[in-house]
N, C-alpha and C positions, 0 to 999 in steps of 0.2 A: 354726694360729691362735694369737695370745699369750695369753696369760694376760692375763682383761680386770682380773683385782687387781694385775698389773703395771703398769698404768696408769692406774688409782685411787691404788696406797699409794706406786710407785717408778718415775713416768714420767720420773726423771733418767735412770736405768740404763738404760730402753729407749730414751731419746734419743742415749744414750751410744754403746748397742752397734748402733745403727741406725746412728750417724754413724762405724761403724767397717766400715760400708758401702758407706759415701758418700752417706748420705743424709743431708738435714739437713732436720729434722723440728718445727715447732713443737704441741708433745701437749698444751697449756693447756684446747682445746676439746672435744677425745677426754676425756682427765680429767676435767672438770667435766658431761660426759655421764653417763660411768662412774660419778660419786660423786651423778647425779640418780638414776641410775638405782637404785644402793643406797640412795638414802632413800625412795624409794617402797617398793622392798621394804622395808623397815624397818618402814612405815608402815602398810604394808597389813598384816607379820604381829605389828604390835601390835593393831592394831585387828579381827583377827581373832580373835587371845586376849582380847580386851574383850568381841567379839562370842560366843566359846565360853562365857565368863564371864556372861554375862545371862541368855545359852540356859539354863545348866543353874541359875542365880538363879530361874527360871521356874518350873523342872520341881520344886525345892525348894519354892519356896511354895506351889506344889499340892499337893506330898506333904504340905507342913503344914497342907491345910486352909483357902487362898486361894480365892478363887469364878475360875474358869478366865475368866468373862465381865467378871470385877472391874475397877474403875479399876487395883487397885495391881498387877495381869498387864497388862492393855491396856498401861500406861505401860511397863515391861518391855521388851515386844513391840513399841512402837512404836522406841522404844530398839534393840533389836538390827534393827530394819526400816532404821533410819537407819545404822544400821553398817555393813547390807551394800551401800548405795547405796552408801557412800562406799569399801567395801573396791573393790567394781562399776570405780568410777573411778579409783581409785590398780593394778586391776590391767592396765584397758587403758592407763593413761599408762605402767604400767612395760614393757606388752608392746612399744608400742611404743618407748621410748627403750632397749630389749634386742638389738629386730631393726636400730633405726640405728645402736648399738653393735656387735654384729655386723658389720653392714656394712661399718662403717670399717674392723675389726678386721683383715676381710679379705683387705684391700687390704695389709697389713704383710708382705715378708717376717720368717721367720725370724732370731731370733735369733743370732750366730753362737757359736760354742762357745769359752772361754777357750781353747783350745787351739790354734786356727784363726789362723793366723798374719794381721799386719795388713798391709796393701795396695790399690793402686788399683786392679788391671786383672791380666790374664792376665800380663803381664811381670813382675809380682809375685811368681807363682807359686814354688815351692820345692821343684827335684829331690828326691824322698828315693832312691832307688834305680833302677839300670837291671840290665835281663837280657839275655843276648846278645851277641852280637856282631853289628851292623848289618854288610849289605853294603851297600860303598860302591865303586862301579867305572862308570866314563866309560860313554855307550851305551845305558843300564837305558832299558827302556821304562815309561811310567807302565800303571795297569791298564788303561783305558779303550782304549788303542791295542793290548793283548796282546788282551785279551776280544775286540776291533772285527777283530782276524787272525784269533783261532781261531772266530767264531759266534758265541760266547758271549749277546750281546743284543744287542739294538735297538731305539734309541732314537727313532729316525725314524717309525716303525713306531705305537710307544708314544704318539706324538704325536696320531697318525690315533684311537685308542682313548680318549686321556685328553686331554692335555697334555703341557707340557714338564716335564721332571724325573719323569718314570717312565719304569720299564726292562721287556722284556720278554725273559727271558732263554730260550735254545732250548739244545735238545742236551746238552752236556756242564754248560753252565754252568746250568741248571737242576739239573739231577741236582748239581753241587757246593755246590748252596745247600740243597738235602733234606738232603745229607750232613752238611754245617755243624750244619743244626736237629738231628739225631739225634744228634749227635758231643756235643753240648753237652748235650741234655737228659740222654743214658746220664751223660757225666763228672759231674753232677750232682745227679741222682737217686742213682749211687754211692756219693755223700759224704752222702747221708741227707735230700737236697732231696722235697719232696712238690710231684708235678708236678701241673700245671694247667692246664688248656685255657679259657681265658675268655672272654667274647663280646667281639666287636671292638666293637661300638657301645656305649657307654655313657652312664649320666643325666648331669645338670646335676650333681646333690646329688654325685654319683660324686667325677664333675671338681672340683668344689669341696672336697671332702674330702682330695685327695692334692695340691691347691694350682696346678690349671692356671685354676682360677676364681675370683674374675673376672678377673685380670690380665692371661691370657692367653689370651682367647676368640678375637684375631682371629688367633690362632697355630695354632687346631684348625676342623677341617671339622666341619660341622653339619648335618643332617637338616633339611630346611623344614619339614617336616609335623609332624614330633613331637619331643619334649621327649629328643632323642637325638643324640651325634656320636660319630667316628671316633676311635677312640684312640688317643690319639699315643704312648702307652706301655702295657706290660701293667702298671705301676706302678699304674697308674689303676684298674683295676677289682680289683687283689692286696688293696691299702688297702682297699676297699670289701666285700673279701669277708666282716669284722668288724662292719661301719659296725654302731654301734648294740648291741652287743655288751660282755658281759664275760664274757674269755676267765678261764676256769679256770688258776689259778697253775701248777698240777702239767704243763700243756702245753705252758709258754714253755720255752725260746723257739718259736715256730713257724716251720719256713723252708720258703719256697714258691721255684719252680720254672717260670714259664711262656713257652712262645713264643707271639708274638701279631705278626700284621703290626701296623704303627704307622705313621700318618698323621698329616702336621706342615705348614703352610702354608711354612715356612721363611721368615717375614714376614723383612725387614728384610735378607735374604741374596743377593738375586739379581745376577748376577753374581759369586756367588763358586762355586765347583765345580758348572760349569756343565756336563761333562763326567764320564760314569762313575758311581761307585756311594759318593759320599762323601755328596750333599746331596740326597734324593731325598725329594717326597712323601709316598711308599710303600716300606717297606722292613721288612725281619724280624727281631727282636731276641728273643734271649733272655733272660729279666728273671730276676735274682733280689731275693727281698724276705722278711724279717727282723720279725717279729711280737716284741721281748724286752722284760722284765723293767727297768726302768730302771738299775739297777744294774748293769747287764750291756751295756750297750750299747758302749763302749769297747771291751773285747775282742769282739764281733759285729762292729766296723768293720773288725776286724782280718781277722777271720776271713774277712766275708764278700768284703773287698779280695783278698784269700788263694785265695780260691775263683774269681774271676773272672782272677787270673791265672796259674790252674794250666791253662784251655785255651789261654792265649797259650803256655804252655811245654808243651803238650803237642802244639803245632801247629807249635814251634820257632821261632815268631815273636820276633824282639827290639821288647822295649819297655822304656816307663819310666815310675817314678810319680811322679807330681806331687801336692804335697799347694796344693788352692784356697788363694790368698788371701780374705780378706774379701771383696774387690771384684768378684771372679769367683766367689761361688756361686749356688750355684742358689737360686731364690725359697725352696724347703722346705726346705735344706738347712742345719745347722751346722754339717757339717765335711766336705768330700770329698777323697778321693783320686782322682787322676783317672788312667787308664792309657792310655799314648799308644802304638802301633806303630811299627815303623818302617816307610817305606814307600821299599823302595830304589830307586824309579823315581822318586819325587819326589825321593829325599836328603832326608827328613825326617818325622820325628812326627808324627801325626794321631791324634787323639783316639781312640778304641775302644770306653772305659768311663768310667761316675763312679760311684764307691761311695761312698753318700752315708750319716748317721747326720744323722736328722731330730729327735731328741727326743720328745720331746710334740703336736713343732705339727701334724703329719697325724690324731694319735690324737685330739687336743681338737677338730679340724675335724670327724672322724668319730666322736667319742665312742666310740671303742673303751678299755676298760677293766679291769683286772684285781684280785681280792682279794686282798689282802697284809695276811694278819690279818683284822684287822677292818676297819683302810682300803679304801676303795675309790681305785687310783691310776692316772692316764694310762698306757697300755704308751708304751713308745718303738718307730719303725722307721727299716728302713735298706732300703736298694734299691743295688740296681747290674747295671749291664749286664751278660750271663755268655755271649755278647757281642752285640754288634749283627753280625748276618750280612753282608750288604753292605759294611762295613768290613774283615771279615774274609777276606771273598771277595777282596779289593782287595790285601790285607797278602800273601796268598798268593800272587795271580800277581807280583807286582813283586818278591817276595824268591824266587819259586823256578822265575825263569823261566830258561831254557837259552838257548845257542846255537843252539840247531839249531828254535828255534822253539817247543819244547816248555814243558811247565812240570811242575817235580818239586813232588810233592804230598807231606806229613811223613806216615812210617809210620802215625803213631794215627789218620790220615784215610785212608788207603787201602781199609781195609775198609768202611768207609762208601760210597764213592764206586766203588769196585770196580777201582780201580788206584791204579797210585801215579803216575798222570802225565796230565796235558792233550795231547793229541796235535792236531796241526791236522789240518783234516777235507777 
């Protein structure tokens, strides 16, 4: 959420850095909320200290020998009686012009980061680096057709149980998605990550705190019965594990570690990979997410970008990074790096990971906070995939499938899976 004195003292700049979104935003009526809302408080904590100030004028003229039953106490009394009717009213007008502040507020994404290069759309975007060597040769089959040869899942199947766009994977391709999760959490937890197992269903206030609420309610499944849905990320409940919290200085940065299935309506995509394991309902990602210091958060995008693509090279997958433009990020995000695969059965890139560095806006949503001094100040976080399973399951069969029908598995995955190869069955 923004800063609502952003929009009180400098709703140029946030019209500014909005419109370098592509949004175009008239804040005239946000503003003059913002600025009723700060003179009611104003009002009510002057009329408070009028109101302390009578209180203890009272308690004084008794100690000097006033008659407690007296005109010149009654008048007093009736005096701070009328102060707090009136403190009564200036504090329900400000509760509420707080929660329709609030509410608007957030509706806003994020900020983007001066660093965040400008642009319209994903074609905006800006190579910074590639790893690998892509295979590129006539013939590749995509996954969907490799997995549909060896057993691997079925989709058909998955239909009769749910709907369309779940998989239910058998046999070998089971066991290579266990493999995935353990390969990822070990590389992980290695590097000093604290693992975490989180509930898959999560509250309202949850979802609202890491910014899938309210924007984006018809994009996630919900429970009828109770004030609960399906998490479409383990981002959502990592944010939440602070909610409400100040964390201890001497702790940050804090880096968490979790695999969580994640559930996504995929509003507004049908018809696009309508086939295999790119666009599914349901699917298994390993999240990492980044508790730091403000000051530190620049080198954490790095690092934790760093971290997410040490299992693409420890899997021998070729990828590449993309740094977001303005136009393509995410609702929470100010700055991401996005890591694509390659996928040599398509002949092309597919997204895998976004290592995103959010600022303030998830911590002031969840009021997570830390002591620096005597300050008390927002922590900053960052999140990024370490990776999504399903993707990765996909990147593996298309780059390391054989002629002979097989598919060679990268050494660092072998022990996990207990060979180093997909054999048809």
């Amino acid at each position: 959420m923004l800063d609502q004195r952003l929009v009180r003292e400098n709703p140029e700049l946030m019209a500014r850095e909005l419109a370098r979104r592509g949004l175009t935003v008239d804040l005239s009526g946000l503003q003059a909320l913002a600025q009723q809302q700060r003179d009611r408080e104003e009002q009510r904590s002057s009329l408070q200290a009028e109101g302390n100030r009578v209180g203890k004028e009272v308690g004084l003229k008794i100690k000097a020998g006033a008659d407690p039953k007296g005109d010149e106490v009654a008048e007093l009394r009736q005096q701070g009686n009328a102060i707090k009717q009136k403190v009564a009213v200036l504090e329900d007008e400000e509760r509420q012009l707080a929660a329709e502040l609030k509410t608007q507020l957030l509706t806003f994404p994020n900020l983007p980061s001066p660093e965040c290069p400008d642009g319209r759309d994903e074609n905006d975007n800006i190579e910074i680096r590639t790893w690998g060597v892509p295979r590129k040769q006539e013939g590749l089959e995509e996954h969907w057709a490799i997995a549909d040869r060896l057993g691997l899942l079925d989709s058909e199947r998955s239909v009769r149980i749910a709907q369309s766009r779940f998989v239910t994977l058998f046999g070998q391709g089971a066991r290579l998605e266990r493999a995935l999760i353990n390969f990822m959490l070990d590389l992980h937890t290695g590097k000093g990550y604290r693992e975490v197992l989180p509930p898959v269903l999560v509250n309202s206030a949850s979802l609202t705190g890491s910014g899938q609420l309210p924007k984006f309610a018809e994009e996630s499944f919900r429970c009828a019965d109770d004030d609960l849905w399906l998490t479409p990320t383990a981002e959502v409940p990592l944010t939440s594990l602070h909610r409400d919290e100040i964390i201890p200085l001497d702790q940050l940065p804090l880096r968490y570690v979790a695999y969580s299935p994640c559930f996504r309506r995929e509003a507004g995509s049908y018809g696009r990979d309508t086939r295999g394991l790119i666009r599914l309902h349901q699917f298994n990602k390993v999240e990492l997410y980044w508790f730091v210091h403000p000051d530190h958060a620049d080198e954490a995008h790095a690092a934790i970008t760093a971290d997410a693509e040490a299992v693409l090279q420890a899997l021998e997958l070729p990828y590449r990074v993309l740094e977001l433009c303005t136009g393509d990020l995410g609702f929470s995000a100010a700055r991401t790096y996005d890591l694509e695969v390659w996928l040599a059965g398509a002949g092309a890139y597919r997204e895998i990971s976004s290592c995103s560095v959010c600022g303030d806006f998830q911590a002031r949503r969840s009021s997570i906070r830390t002591k620096d001094g005597k300050a008390t100040r927002l922590v900053h976080t960052l999140n990024g995939s370490g990776l999504a399973i399903g993707r990765t399951m996909a990147a593996l069969l298309e780059n390391g499938q054989k002629a002979d029908g097989s598919v060679l598995l990268p050494q660092a995955l072998a022990p996990y899976f207990g060979s180093d190869r997909l054999q048809p069955e």
